[in-house]
C-alpha positions as YAML, in Angstrom:
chain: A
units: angstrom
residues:
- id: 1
  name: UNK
  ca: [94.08, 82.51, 112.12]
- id: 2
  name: UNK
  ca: [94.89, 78.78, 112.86]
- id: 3
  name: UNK
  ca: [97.24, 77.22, 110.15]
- id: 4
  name: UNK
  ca: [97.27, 73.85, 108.72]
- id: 5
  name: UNK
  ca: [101.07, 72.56, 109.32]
- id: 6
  name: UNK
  ca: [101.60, 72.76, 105.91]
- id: 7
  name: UNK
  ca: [101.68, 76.93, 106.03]
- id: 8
  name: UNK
  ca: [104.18, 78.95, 107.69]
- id: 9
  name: UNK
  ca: [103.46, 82.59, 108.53]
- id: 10
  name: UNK
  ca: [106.91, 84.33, 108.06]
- id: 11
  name: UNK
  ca: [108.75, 87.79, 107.90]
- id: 12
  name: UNK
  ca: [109.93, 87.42, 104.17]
- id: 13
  name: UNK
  ca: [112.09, 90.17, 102.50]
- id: 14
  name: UNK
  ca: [112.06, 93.39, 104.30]
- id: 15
  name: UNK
  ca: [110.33, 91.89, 106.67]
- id: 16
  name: UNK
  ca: [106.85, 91.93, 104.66]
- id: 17
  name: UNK
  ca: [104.50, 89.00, 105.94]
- id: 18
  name: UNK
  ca: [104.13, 86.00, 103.56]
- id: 19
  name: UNK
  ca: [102.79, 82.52, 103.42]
- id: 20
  name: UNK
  ca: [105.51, 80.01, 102.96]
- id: 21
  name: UNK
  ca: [103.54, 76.69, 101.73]
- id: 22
  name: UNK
  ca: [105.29, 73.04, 101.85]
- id: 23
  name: UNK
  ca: [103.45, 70.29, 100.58]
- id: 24
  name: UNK
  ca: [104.07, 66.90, 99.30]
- id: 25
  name: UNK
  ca: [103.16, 68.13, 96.26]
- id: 26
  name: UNK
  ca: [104.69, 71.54, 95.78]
- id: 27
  name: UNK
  ca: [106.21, 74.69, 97.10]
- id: 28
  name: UNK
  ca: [105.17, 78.41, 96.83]
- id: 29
  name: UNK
  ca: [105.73, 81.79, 99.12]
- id: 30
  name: UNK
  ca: [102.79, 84.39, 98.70]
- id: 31
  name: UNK
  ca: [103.20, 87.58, 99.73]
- id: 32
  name: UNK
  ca: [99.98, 89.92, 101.24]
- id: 33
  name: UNK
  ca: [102.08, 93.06, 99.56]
- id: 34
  name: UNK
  ca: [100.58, 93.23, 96.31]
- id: 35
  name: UNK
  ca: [98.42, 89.77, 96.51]
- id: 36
  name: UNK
  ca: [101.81, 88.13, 95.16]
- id: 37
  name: UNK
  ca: [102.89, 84.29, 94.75]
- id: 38
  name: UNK
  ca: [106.39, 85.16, 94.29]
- id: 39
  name: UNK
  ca: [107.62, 81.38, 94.15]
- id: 40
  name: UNK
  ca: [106.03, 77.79, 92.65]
- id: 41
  name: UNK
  ca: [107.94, 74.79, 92.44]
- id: 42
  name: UNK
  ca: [106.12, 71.30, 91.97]
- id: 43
  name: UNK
  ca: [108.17, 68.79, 93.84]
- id: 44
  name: UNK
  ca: [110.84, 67.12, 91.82]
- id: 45
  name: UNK
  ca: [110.96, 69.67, 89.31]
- id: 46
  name: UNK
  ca: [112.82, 73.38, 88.74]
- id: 47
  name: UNK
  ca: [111.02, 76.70, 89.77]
- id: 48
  name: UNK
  ca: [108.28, 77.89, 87.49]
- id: 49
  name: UNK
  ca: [108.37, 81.21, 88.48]
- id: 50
  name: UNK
  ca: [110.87, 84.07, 88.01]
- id: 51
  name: UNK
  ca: [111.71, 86.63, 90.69]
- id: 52
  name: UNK
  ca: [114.69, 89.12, 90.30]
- id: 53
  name: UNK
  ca: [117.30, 89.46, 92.68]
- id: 54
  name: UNK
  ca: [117.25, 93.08, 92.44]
- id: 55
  name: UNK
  ca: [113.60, 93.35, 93.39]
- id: 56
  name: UNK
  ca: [112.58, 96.20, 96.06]
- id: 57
  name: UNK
  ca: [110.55, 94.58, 99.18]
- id: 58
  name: UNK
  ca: [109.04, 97.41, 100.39]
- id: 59
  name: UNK
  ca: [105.85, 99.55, 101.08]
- id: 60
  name: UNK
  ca: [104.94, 101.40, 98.26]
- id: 61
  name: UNK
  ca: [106.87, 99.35, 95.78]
- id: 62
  name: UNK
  ca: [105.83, 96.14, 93.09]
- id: 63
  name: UNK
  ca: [107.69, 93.04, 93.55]
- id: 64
  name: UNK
  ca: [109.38, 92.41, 90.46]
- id: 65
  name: UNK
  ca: [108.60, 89.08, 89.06]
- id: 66
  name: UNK
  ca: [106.59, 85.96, 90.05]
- id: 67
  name: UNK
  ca: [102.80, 86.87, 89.62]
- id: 68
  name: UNK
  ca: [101.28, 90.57, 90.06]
- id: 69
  name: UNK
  ca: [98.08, 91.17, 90.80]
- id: 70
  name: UNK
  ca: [97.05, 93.94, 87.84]
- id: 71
  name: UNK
  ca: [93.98, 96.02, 88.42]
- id: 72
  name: UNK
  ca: [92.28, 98.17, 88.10]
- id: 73
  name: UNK
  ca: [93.67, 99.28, 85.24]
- id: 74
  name: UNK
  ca: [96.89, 98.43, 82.80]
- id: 75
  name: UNK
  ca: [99.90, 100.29, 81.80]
- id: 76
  name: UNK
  ca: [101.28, 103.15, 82.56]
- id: 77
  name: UNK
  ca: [98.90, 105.84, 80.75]
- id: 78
  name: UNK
  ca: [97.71, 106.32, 84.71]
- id: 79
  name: UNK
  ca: [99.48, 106.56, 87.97]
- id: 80
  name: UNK
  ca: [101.01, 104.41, 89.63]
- id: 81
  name: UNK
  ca: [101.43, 102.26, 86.63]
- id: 82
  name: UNK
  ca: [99.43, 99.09, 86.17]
- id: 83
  name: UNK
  ca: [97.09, 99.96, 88.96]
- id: 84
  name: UNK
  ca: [97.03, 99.98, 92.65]
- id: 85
  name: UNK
  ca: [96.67, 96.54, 93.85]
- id: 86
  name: UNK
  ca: [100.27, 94.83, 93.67]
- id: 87
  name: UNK
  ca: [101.27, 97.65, 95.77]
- id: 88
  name: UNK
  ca: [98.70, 97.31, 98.56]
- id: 89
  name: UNK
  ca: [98.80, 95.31, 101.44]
- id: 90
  name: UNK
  ca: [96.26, 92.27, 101.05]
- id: 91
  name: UNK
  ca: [94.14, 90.41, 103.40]
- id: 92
  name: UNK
  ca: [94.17, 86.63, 103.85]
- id: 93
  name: UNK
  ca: [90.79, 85.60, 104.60]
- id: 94
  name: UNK
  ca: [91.30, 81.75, 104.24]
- id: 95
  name: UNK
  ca: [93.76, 79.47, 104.41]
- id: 96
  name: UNK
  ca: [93.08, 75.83, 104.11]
- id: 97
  name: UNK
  ca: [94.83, 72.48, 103.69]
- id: 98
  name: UNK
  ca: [92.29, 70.27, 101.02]
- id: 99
  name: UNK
  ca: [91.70, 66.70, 101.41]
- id: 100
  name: UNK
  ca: [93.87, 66.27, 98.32]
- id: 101
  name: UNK
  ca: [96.80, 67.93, 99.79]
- id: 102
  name: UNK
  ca: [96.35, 70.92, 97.84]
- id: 103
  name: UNK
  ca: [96.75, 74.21, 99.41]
- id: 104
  name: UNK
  ca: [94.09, 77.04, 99.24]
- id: 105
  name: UNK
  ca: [94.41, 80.78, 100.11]
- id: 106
  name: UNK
  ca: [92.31, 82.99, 99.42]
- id: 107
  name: UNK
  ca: [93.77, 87.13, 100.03]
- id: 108
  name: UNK
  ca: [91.23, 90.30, 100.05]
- id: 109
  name: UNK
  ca: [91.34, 93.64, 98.95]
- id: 110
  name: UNK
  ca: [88.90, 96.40, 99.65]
- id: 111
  name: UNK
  ca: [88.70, 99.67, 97.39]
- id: 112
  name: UNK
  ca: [88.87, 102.80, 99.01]
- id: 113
  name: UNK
  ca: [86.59, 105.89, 98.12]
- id: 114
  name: UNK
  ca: [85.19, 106.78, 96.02]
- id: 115
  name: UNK
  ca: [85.26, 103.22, 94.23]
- id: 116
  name: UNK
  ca: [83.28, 100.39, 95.38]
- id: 117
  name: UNK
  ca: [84.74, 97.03, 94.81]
- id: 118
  name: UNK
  ca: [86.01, 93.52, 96.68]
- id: 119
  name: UNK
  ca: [88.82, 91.60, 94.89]
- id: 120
  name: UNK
  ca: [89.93, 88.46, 95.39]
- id: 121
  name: UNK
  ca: [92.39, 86.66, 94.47]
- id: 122
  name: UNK
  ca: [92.37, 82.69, 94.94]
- id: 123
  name: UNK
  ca: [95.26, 80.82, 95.19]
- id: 124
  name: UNK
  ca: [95.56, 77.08, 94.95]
- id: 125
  name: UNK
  ca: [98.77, 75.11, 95.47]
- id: 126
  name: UNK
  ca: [99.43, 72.03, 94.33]
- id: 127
  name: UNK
  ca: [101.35, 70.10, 91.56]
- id: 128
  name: UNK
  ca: [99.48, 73.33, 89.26]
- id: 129
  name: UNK
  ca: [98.80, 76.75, 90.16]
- id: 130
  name: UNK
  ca: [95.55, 78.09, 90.41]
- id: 131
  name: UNK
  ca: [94.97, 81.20, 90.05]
- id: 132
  name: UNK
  ca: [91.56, 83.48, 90.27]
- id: 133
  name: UNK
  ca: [90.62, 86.44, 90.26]
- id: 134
  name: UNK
  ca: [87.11, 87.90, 91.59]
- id: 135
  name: UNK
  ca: [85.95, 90.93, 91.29]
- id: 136
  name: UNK
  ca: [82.74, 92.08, 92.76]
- id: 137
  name: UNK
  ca: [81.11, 95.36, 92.12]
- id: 138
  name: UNK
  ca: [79.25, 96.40, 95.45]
- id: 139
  name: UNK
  ca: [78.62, 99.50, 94.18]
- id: 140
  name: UNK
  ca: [75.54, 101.27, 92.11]
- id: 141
  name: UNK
  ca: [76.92, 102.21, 89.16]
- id: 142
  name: UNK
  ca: [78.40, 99.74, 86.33]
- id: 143
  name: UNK
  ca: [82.10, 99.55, 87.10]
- id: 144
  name: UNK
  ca: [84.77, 99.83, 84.02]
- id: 145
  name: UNK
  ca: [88.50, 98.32, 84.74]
- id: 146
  name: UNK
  ca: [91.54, 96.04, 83.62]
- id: 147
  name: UNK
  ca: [93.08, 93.23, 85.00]
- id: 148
  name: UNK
  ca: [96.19, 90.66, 84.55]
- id: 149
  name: UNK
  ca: [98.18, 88.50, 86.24]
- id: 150
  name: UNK
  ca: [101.56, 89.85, 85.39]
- id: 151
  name: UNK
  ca: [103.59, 86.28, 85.60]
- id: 152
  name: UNK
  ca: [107.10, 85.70, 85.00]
- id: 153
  name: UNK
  ca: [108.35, 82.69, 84.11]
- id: 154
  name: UNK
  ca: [111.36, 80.78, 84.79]
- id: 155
  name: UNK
  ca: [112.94, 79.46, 81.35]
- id: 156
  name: UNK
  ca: [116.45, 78.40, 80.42]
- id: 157
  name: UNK
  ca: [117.09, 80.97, 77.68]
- id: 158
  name: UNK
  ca: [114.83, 83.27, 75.90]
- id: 159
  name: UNK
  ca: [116.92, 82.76, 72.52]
- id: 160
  name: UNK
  ca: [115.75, 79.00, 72.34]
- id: 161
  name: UNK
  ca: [112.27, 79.35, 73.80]
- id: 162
  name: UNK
  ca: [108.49, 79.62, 72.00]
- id: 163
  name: UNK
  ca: [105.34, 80.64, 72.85]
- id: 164
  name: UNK
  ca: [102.62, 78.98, 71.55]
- id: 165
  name: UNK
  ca: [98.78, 79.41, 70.93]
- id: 166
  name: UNK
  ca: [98.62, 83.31, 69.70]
- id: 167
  name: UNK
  ca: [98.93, 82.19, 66.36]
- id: 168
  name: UNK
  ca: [97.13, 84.28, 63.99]
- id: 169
  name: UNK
  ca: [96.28, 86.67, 66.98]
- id: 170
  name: UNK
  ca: [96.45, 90.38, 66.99]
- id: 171
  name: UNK
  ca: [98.27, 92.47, 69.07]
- id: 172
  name: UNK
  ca: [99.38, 96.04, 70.23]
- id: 173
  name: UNK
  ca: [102.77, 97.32, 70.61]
- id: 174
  name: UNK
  ca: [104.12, 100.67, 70.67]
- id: 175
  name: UNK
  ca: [107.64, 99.64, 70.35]
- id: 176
  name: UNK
  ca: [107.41, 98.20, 66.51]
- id: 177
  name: UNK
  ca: [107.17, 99.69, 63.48]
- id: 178
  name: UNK
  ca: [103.06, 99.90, 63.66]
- id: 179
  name: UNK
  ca: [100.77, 99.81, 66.91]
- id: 180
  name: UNK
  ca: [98.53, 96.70, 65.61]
- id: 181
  name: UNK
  ca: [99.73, 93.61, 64.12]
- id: 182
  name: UNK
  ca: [98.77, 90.23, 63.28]
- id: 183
  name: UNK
  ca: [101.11, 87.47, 64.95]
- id: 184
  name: UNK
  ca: [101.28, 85.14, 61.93]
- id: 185
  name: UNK
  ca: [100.61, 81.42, 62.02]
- id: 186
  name: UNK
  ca: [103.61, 80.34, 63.93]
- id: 187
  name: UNK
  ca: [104.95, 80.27, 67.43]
- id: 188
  name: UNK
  ca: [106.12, 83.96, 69.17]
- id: 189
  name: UNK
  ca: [110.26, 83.73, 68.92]
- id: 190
  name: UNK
  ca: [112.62, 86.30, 70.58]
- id: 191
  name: UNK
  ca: [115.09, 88.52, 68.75]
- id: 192
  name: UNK
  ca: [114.77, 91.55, 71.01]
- id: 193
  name: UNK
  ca: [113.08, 93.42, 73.18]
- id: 194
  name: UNK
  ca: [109.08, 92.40, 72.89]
- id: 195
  name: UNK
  ca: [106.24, 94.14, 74.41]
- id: 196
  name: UNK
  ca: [102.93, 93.17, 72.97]
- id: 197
  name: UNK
  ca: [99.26, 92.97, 74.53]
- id: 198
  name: UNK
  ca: [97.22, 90.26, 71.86]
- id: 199
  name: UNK
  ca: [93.68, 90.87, 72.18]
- id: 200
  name: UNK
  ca: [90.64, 88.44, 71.43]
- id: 201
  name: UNK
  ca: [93.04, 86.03, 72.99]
- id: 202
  name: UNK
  ca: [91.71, 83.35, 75.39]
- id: 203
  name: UNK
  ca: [92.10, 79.75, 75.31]
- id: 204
  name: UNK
  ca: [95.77, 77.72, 76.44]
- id: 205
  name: UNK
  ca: [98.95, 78.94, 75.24]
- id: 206
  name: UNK
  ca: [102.55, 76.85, 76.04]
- id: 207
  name: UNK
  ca: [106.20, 78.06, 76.85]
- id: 208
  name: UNK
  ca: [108.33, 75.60, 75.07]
- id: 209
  name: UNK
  ca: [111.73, 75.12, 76.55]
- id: 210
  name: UNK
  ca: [113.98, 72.29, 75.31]
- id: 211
  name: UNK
  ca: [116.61, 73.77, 77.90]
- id: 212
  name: UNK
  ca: [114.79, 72.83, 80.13]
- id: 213
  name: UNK
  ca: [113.26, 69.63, 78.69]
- id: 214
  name: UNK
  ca: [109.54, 71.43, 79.63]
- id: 215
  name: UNK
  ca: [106.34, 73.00, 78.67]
- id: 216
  name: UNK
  ca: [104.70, 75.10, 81.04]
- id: 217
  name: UNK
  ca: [100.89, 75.19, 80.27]
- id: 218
  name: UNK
  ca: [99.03, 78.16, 80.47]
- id: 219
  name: UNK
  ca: [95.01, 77.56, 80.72]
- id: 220
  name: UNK
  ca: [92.63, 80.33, 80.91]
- id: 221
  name: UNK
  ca: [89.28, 81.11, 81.76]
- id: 222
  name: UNK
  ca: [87.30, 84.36, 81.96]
- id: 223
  name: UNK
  ca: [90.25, 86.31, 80.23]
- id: 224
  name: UNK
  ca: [90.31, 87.77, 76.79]
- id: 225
  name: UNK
  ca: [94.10, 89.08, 76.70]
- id: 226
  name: UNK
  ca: [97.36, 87.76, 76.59]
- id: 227
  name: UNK
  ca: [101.02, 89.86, 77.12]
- id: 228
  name: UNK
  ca: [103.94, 88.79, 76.14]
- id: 229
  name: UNK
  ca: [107.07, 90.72, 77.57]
- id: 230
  name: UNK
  ca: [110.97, 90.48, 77.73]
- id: 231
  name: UNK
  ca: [112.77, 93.89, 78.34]
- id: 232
  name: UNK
  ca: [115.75, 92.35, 76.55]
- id: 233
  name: UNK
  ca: [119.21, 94.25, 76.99]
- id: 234
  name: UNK
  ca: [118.85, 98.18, 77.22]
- id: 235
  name: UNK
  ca: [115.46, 97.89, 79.01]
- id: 236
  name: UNK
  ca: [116.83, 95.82, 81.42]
- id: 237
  name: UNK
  ca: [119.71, 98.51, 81.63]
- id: 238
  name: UNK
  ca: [116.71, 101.17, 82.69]
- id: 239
  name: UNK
  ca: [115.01, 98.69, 85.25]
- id: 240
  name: UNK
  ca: [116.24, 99.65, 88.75]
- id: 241
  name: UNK
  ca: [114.60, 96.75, 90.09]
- id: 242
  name: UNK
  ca: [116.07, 94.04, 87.69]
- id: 243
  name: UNK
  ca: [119.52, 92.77, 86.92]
- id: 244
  name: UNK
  ca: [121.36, 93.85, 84.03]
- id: 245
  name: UNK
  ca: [121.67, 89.83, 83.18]
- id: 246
  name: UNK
  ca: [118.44, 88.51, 84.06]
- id: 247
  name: UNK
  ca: [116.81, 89.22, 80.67]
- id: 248
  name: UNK
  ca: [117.94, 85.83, 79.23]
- id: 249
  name: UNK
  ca: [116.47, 83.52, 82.04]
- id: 250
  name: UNK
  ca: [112.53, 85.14, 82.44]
- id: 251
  name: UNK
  ca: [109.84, 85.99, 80.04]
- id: 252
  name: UNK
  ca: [106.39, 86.90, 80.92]
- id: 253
  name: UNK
  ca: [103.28, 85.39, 79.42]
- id: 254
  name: UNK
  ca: [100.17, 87.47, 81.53]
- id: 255
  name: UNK
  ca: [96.81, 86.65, 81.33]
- id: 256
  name: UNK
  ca: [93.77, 89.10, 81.57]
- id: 257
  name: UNK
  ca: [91.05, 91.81, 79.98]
- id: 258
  name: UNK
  ca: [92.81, 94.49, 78.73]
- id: 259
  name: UNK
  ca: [92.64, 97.30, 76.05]
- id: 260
  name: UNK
  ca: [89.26, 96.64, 73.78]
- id: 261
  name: UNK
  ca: [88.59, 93.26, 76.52]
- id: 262
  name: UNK
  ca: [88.55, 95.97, 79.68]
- id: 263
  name: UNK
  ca: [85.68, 94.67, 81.75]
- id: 264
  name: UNK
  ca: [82.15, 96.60, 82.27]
- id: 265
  name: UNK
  ca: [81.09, 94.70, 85.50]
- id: 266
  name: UNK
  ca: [77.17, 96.07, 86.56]
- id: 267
  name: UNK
  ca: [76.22, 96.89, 89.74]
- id: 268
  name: UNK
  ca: [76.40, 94.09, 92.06]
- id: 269
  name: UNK
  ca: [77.94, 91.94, 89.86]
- id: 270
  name: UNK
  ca: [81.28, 89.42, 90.10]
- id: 271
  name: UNK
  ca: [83.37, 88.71, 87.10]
- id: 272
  name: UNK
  ca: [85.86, 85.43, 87.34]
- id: 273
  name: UNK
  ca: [89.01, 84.67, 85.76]
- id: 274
  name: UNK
  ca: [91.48, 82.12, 85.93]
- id: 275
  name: UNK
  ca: [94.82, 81.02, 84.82]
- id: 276
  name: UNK
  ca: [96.34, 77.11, 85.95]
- id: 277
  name: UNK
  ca: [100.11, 76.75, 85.34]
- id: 278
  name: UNK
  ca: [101.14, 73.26, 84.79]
- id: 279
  name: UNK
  ca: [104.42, 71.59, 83.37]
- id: 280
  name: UNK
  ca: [104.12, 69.39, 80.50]
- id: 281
  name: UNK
  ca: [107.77, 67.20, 80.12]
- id: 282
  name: UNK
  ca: [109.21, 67.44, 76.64]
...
């Protein structure tokens, strides 16, 4: 595949292939392990995205941090956990400079049998991130699954941040005191560890960081649920794959159809969704 000179073809960690992308505009690193943008910085300002120094690199194993690719299903009730796709090996099928100077790639994955799907994932670099997912039934049967992108996000301190616009949004949890609540009518603050899937979501929510002088803006489209995550301090403990310390600096806000939104995609069908990360200066 010819590249445009703004896309470098690398060995990255363990010597996976990934895209390394330098634009006027931006920077970002996308693996084809697990579909995975594992870096986005916008020129001039501070990385967006979170990835853990302690994270494996290796075949048969998730990246831990920046975005993963969720599908086709969510959680652990299943193995492997959250689905098979971040731990696949992807294929890029384009990738294209735009007249703009934004950067497109666009990474395939095929099921294998018995299921009959194509995903995509879209990636589009530039001072935002893009991100879709497609997902085409070529099979001929209705197909049933979940989805999310899993994204970390880089923040200054999880005690001073908020999330914004799941106000008055309900959620699931099985690690409070009941498995459905109602997020009142203010902003999501930390106090410890936080594991929630809000459902009948949808819309733009914000990560407010006066550390960092910043709002990163999260717009969605074709998506029904929102997760909020931090593992906080004892989780963190349990996470081979994540620092004891890192807790403090990441907190994921993912974006998808999950639970009661799971998709039922009919024969022949393609269902969209998308999620553009943007900062927002304080």
């Amino acid at each position: 595949m010819d590249l445009p000179s703004s896309v470098r073809q690398t060995s990255g960690r363990g010597g996976l292939p990934r895209f390394e992308i330098t634009t006027p505009l931006a920077q970002a690193e996308v693996y084809l392990h697990g579909g995975h943008v594992t870096h986005f910085q916008p020129t001039g300002a501070r990385p967006v995205l979170f990835t853990s120094r302690q994270s494996f690199y290796e075949s048969g194993c998730p990246i831990r941090g920046g975005v993963p690719v969720i599908f086709p299903w969510f959680g652990a009730a299943k193995e492997p956990a959250h689905g098979t796709a971040r731990l696949r090996s992807w294929e890029a099928e384009t990738v294209r400079e735009l007249a703009d100077g934004r950067v497109e790639l666009v990474l395939r994955l095929q099921s294998e049998a018995p299921e009959s799907w194509v995903l995509r994932h879209r990636i589009l670099v530039g001072r935002e991130l893009t991100l879709a997912l497609e997902i085409a039934n070529t099979g001929s049967e209705p197909f049933r699954c979940e989805e999310a992108l899993h994204t970390y996000f880089a923040i200054s301190s999880i005690h001073d941040i908020e999330v914004r616009g799941l106000e008055n949004t309900e959620y699931l949890t099985v690690i409070e005191d009941a498995p459905r609540k109602r997020q009142p009518a203010l902003p999501i603050r930390f106090q410890g560890e936080t594991d929630r899937v809000y459902v009948n979501a949808g819309g733009t929510y914000e990560i407010v960081d006066p550390g960092l002088a910043r709002r990163i803006r999260i717009e969605t489209a074709g998506s029904k649920s929102a997760v909020v995550w931090n593992p906080w301090i004892e989780k963190s403990k349990r996470l081979a794959d994540f620092d004891d310390d890192e807790w403090p600096s990441m907190v994921c806000v993912e974006t998808g159809n999950i639970a009661e939104n799971a998709l039922d995609i009919p024969a022949g069908a393609t269902h969209r969704s998308q999620t553009v990360i943007s900062l927002v200066s304080l």
